[in-house]
C-alpha positions in Angstrom: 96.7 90.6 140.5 96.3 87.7 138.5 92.9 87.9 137.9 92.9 91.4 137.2 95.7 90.6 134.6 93.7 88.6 133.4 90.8 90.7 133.1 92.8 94.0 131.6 94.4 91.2 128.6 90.8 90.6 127.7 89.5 93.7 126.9 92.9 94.9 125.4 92.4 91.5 122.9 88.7 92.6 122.3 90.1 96.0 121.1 92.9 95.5 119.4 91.3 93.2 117.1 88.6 95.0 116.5 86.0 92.1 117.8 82.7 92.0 116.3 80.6 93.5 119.2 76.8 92.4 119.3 73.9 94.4 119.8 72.6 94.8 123.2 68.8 93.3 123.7 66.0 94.3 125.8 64.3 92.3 128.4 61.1 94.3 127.8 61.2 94.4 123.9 57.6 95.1 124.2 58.5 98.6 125.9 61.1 99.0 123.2 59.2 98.1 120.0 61.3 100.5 117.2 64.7 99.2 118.4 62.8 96.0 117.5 61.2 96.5 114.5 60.8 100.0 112.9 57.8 98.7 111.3 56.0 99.1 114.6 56.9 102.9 114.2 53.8 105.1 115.2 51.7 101.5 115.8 50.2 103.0 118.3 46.6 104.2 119.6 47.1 107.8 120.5 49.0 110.7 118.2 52.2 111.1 119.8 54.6 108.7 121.4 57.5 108.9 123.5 59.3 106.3 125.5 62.7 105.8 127.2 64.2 102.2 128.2 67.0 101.7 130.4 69.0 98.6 130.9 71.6 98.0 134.0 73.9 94.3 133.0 75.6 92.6 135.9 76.0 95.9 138.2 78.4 93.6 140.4 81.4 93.3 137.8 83.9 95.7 137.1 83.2 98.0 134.2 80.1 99.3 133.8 77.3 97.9 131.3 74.4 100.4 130.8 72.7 100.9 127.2 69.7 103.2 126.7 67.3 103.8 123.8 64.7 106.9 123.5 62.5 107.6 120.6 59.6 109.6 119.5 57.3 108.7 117.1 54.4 110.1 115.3 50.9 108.6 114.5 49.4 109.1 110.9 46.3 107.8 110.6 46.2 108.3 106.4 49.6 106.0 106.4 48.5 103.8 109.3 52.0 104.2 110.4 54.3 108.0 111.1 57.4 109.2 111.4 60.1 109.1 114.2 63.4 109.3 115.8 65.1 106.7 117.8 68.4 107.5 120.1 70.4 104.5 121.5 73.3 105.0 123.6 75.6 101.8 125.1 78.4 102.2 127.9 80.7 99.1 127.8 84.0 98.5 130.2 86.6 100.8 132.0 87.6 101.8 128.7 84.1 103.4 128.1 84.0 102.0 124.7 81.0 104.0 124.0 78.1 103.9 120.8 76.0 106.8 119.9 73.3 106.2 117.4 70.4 108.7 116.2 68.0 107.4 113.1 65.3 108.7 111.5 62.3 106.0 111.4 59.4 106.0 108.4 56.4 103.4 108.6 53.1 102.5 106.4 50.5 100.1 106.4 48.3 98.3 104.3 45.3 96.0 105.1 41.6 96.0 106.1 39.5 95.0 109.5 41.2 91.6 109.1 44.8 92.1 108.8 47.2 94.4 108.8 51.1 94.7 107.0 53.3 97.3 108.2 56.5 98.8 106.8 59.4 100.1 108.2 62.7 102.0 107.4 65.3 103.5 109.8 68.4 105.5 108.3 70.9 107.8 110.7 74.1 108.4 111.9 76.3 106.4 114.7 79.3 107.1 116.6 81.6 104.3 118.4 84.0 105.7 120.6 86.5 104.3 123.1 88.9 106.3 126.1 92.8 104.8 125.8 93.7 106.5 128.6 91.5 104.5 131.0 93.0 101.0 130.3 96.3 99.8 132.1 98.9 97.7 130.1 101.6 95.6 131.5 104.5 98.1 131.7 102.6 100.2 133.9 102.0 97.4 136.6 104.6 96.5 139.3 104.5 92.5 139.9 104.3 93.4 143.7 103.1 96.5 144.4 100.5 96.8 141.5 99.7 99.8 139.2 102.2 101.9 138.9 101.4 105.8 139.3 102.3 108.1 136.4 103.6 105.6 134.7 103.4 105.9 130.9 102.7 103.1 128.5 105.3 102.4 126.1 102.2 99.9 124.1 101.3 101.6 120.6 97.9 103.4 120.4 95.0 102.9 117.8 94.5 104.6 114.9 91.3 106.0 115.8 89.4 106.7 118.9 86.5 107.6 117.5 84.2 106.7 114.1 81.2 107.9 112.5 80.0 105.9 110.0 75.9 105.8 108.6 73.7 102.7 109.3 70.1 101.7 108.1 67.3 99.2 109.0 64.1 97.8 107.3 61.2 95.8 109.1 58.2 94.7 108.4 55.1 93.2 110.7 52.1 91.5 110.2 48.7 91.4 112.2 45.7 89.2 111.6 43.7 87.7 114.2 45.0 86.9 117.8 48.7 86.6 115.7 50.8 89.0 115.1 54.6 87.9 113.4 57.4 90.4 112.1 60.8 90.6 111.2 63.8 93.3 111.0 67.3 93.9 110.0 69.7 96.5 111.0 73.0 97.5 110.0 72.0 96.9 106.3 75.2 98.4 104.8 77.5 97.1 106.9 79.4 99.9 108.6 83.2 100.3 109.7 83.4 100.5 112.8 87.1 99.3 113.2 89.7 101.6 115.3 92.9 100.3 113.8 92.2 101.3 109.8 91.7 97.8 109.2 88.0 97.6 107.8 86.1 95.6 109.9 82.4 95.2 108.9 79.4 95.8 111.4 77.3 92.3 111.2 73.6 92.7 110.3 71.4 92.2 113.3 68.5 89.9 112.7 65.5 89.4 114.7 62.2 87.6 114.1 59.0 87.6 116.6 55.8 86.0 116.9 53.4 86.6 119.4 49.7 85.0 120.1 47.1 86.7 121.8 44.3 84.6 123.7 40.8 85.9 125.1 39.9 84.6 128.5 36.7 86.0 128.2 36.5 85.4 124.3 32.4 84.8 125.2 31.6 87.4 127.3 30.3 91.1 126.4 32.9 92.9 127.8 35.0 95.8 126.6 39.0 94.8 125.8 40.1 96.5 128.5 38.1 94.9 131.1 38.8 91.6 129.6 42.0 89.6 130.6 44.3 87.6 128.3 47.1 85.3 128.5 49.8 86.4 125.6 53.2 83.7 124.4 55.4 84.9 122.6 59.4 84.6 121.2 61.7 86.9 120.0 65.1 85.5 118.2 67.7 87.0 117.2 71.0 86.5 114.8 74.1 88.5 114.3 77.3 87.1 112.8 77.6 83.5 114.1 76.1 84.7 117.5 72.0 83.5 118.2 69.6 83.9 120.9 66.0 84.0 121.5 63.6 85.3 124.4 60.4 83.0 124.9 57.8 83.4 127.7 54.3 84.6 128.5 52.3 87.4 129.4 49.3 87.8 131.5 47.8 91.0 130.5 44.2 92.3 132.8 43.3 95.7 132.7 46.6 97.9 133.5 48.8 95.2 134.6 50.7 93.4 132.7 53.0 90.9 134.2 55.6 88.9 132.1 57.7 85.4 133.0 60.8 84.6 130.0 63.5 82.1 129.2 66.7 83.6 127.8 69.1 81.4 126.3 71.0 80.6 122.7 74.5 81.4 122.2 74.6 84.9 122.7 75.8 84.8 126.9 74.5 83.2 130.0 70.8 82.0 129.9 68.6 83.6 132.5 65.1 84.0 133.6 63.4 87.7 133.3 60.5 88.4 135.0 58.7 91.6 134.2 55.8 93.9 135.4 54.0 96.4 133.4 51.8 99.3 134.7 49.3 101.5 132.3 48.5 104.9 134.4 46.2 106.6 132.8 44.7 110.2 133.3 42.3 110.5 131.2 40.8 107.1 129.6 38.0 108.4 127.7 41.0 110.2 125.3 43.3 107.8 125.3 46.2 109.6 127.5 48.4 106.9 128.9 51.3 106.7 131.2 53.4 103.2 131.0 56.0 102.6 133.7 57.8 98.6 133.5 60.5 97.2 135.2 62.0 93.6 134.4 64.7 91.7 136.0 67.2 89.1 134.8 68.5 86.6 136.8 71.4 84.3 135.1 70.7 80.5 134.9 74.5 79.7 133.8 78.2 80.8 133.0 77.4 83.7 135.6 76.4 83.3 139.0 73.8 85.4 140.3 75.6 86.4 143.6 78.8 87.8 141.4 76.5 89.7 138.7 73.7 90.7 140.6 71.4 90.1 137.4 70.3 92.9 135.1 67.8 95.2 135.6 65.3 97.0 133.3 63.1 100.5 133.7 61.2 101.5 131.0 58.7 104.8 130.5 56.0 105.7 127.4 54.0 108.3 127.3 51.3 108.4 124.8 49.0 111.4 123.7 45.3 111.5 122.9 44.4 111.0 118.9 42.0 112.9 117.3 39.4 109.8 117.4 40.1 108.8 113.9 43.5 106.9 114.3 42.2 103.2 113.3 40.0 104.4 110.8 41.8 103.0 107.9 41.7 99.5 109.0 38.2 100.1 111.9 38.0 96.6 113.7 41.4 95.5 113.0 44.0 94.3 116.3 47.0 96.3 115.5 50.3 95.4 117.4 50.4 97.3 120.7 47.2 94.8 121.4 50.0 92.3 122.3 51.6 93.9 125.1 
């Protein structure tokens, strides 16, 4: 009882002062690249785009932890860039304090065959939500038998239970060479997202990646996808006073791609990912590709492995055939989805 006491003043403290929750963060950012960046919106090879990411934190403790993006975006070949529409959904604690976003995503690009600079915005809608009647104060808990059935709580109640509020983004990305480096913000306006009517201002998320691709067989006359390549590269992120970063390698040969990460900063327990990659295609001569991951995170601190049972990552994209003239703006150019 204790402990759970213990537990149940936590996440009352957490809502009743409206703390500033953080942005959940993908193992396989890579799978996830417009909840990333939205200049990567429509960087793709093919016309249209659709992928789904699904992320399971510390299945083992009480009060589930599941968050979920989807989008859809469109290839342009005149822009170098398209349109879209990413969904993201987060599920945190007994309480079901939910998050409901839906945004509209714009991209361009610039450059030649030696670089190119891409341009993103990102502008919707977002709901944050939370269920009062699954949390269990103190005056509806017995000191020796435990919760008390029926009882009603004499504890005041928020203001709200629900908020809508807009939100916006802007990224941009850069590809020349075997580098590739971007950066993005989100929540430029700085929503309220507060339940008491006490403003409480939605911190902009920051995040900046840079990512190196090296040839193994830079010297031989083979075709990129029969070549094989070795790919570093670190994500970091900031929002509010709260930091982390993602750093690790890829080894990327034909349709597998596997993946080995360090997690740490100050944004929760360190950990280790490790990550695999799959490319299914059905036909390869039009470019119509299947990609199925699956990552998994295994704590390094803080939380033990055997209470949280690590996180776990699935991940889908589909991609359709172009119409052969998608890279013809910048012909010879890498672009980013050459990095994972």
């Amino acid at each position: 009882m204790k402990i759970q006491n213990k537990w149940l003043f936590f996440v009352l403290m957490l809502i009743a002062f409206d703390s500033l929750a953080q942005d959940h963060q993908y193992s396989q950012f890579f799978q996830a690249p417009v909840y990333l960046n939205p200049a990567l919106n429509g960087q793709f090879e093919g016309k249209l785009r659709m992928s789904l990411t699904y992320r399971n934190q510390y299945s083992t403790i009480p009060g589930n932890l599941n968050y979920l993006s989807a989008t859809i975006d469109y290839n342009i070949p005149r822009f170098g860039g398209g349109f879209g529409l990413m969904f993201t959904r987060s599920s945190e604690g007994t309480a079901y304090l939910r998050k409901n976003s839906i945004m509209g995503l714009y991209s361009y690009s610039v450059g030649s065959d030696e670089y190119v600079l891409s341009f993103g915005l990102a502008a919707g809608a977002t709901n944050r939500s939370v269920d009062m009647s699954k949390l269990i104060f103190g005056d509806q808990i017995d000191p020796n038998s435990g919760i008390i059935p029926g009882q009603q709580s004499s504890a005041d109640l928020l203001a709200y239970n629900s908020r809508f509020y807009f939100d916006s983004g802007l990224g941009i990305n850069l590809v020349t060479g075997p580098f590739m480096a971007g950066a993005s913000a989100f929540h430029l306006n700085r929503p309220n997202e507060s339940f008491t009517g006490t403003p409480v201002k939605l911190p902009i998320r920051f995040a900046g990646h840079l990512s190196y691709r090296y040839d193994l067989n830079k010297y031989d006359n083979l075709d990129d996808y029969e070549k094989s390549f070795v790919i570093p590269s670190v994500v970091f992120y900031k929002q509010s006073n709260v930091n982390s970063y993602s750093a690790g390698v890829q080894y990327k040969r034909r349709s597998v791609n596997a993946g080995l990460w360090y997690r740490g900063g100050n944004g929760g327990p360190s950990a280790v990912v490790v990550s695999f990659i799959f490319d299914i295609f059905k036909n390869r001569e039009s470019g119509d590709k299947l990609r199925v991951g699956v990552s998994h995170d295994v704590p390094m601190s803080k939380l033990s492995y055997g209470g949280t049972s690590g996180t776990t990552e699935g991940s889908v994209v589909y991609e359709t055939p172009g119409n052969g003239d998608n890279n013809f703006r910048f012909n010879g150019a890498l672009r980013c989805y050459d990095f994972y």
